[in-house]
C-alpha positions in Angstrom: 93.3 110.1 63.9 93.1 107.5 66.6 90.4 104.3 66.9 90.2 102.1 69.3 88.5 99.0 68.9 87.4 96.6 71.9 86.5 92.8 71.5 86.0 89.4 73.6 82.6 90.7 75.3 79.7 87.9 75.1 77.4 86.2 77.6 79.3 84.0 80.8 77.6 82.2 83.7 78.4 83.6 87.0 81.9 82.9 88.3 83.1 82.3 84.7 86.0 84.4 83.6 86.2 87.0 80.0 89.3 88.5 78.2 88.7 92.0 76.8 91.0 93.3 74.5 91.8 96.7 73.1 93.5 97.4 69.6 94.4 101.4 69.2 95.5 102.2 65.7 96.1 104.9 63.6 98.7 107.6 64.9 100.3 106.5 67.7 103.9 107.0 68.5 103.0 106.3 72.0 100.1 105.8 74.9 100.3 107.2 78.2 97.8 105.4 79.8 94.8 102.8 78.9 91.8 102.1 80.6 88.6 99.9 81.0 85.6 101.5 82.2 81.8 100.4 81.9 78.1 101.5 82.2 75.6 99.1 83.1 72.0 100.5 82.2 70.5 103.1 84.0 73.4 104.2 85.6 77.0 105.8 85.2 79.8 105.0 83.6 82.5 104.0 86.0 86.0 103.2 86.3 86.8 99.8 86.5 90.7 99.8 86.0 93.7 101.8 84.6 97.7 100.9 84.1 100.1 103.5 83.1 102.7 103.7 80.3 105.1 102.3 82.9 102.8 99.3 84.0 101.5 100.9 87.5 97.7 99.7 88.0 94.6 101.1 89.7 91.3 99.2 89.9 87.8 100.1 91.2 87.2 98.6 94.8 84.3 96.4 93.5 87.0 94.5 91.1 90.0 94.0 93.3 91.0 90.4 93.4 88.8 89.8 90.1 90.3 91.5 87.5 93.3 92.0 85.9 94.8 95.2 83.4 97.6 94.5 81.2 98.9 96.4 78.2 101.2 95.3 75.5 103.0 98.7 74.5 104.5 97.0 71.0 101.4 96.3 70.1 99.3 99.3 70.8 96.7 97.1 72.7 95.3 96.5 76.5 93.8 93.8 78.2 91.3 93.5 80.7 91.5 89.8 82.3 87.9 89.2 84.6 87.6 86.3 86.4 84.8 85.4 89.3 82.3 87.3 87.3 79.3 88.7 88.8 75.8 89.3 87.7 76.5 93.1 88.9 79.4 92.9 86.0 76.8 93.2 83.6 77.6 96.3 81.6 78.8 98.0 78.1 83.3 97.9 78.7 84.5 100.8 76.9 88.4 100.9 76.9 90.4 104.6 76.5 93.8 105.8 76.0 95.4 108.7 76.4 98.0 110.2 74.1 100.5 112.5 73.9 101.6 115.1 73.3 98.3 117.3 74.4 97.1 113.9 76.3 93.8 113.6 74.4 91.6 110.2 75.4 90.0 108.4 72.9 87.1 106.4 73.3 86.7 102.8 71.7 83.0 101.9 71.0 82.1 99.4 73.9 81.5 96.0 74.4 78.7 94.4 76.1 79.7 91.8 79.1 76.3 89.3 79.9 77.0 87.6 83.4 73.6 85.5 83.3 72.9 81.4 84.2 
């Protein structure tokens, strides 16, 4: 079995910066691919950014420039570095991965992000 467990959420002023983090344990020989995503109430949850096994990055259009994905593969963890943070940020940050072999995702259990003065 696989967990994922996300942390650094809180409440930030506008233009102040967060670091998520994302710690996958349990049994992993390896992750393909990590993710952020997030679902602010009342709506969908959305893609806000992914980086492959190999390091290549993909980000939502409304984040470009802001945030950053990073991924320590030792260390079975991810990162999601926001800066310039919006009130329209506001929003539970669930991080995935997806394994191999049968490239299951696992879900961590969210974080909440406050952008608020």
């Amino acid at each position: 079995q696989v967990q994922l467990v996300e942390s650094g959420g809180g409440l930030v002023q506008p233009g102040g910066s967060l670091r998520l983090s994302c710690q996958a344990s349990g049994s992993i020989r390896s992750i393909y691919a990590m993710g952020w995503y997030r679902q602010a109430p009342g709506k969908q949850r959305e893609l806000v950014a992914t980086i492959s096994s190999g390091g290549t990055t993909n980000y939502a259009d409304s984040v470009k420039g802001r945030f950053t994905i990073s991924r320590d593969n030792a260390k079975n963890a991810g990162f999601l570095q926001m800066n310039s943070l919006k009130p329209e940020d506001t929003a539970v940050y669930y991080c995935n991965a997806v394994l191999p072999p049968n490239w299951k995702t696992y879900w961590g259990q969210g974080t909440q992000v406050t952008v608020s003065s």
